[in-house]
C-alpha positions in Angstrom: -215.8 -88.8 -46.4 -214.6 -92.2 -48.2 -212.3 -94.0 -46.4 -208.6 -95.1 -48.2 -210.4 -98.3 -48.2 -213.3 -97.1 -50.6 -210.8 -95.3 -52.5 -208.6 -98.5 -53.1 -211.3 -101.3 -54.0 -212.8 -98.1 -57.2 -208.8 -97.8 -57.7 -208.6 -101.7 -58.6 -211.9 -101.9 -60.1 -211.5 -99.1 -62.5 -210.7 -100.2 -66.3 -207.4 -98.4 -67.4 -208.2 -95.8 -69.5 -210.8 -95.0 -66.9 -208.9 -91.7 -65.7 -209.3 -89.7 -69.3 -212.8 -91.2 -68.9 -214.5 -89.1 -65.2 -212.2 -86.2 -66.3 -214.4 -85.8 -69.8 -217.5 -86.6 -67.3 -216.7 -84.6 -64.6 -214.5 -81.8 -65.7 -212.0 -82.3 -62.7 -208.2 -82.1 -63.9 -206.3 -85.3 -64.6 -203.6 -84.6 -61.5 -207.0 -83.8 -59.3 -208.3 -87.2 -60.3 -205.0 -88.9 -59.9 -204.6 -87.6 -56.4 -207.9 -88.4 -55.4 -206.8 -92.4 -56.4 -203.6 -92.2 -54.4 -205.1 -91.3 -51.3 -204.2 -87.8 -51.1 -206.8 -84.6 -50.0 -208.8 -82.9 -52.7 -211.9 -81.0 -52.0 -215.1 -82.8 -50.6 -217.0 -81.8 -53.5 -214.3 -83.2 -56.3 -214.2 -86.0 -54.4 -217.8 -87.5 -54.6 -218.1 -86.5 -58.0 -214.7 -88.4 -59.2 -216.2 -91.2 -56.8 -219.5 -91.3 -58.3 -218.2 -91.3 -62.0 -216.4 -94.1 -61.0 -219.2 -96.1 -59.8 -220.8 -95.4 -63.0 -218.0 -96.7 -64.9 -217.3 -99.9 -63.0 -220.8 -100.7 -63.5 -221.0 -100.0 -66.8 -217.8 -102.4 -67.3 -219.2 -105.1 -65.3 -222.8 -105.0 -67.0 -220.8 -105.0 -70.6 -218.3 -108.0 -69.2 -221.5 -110.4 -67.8 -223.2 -109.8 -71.6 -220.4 -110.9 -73.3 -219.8 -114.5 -70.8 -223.8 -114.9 -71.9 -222.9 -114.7 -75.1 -219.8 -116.7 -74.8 -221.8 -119.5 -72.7 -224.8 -119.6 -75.5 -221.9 -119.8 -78.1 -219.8 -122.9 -77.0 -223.4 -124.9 -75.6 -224.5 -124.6 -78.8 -221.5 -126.4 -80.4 
């Protein structure tokens, strides 16, 4: 179902420690998740909930990184 494409731009979006992160989330074993990342064939099922954890977790990152520019912005205008 998700192309090698969709698999690469979560890959590169994902923060580091990410990995540990959808295997707590989703139960799905570290190798699982790390083959699912390089492109290789896991189960249909594995892979839309590894790719929906991730989703979760790159938005969650990018909703935490735009609060703290705000901040930062508010910070050094007020100076």
């Amino acid at each position: 179902m998700f192309t090698q494409e969709d698999v690469n731009i979560i890959r590169n979006e994902l923060p580091t420690s990410s990995v540990m992160e959808i295997h707590k989330k989703t139960g799905i074993s570290r190798p699982t998740i790390y083959r699912f990342l390089n492109g290789e064939k896991i189960r249909y099922i594995s892979q839309e909930r590894i790719y929906v954890a991730a989703l979760k977790i790159i938005e969650r990152d990018k909703i935490k990184t735009n609060k703290i520019k705000k901040e930062r912005s508010r910070i050094l205008k007020s100076n």
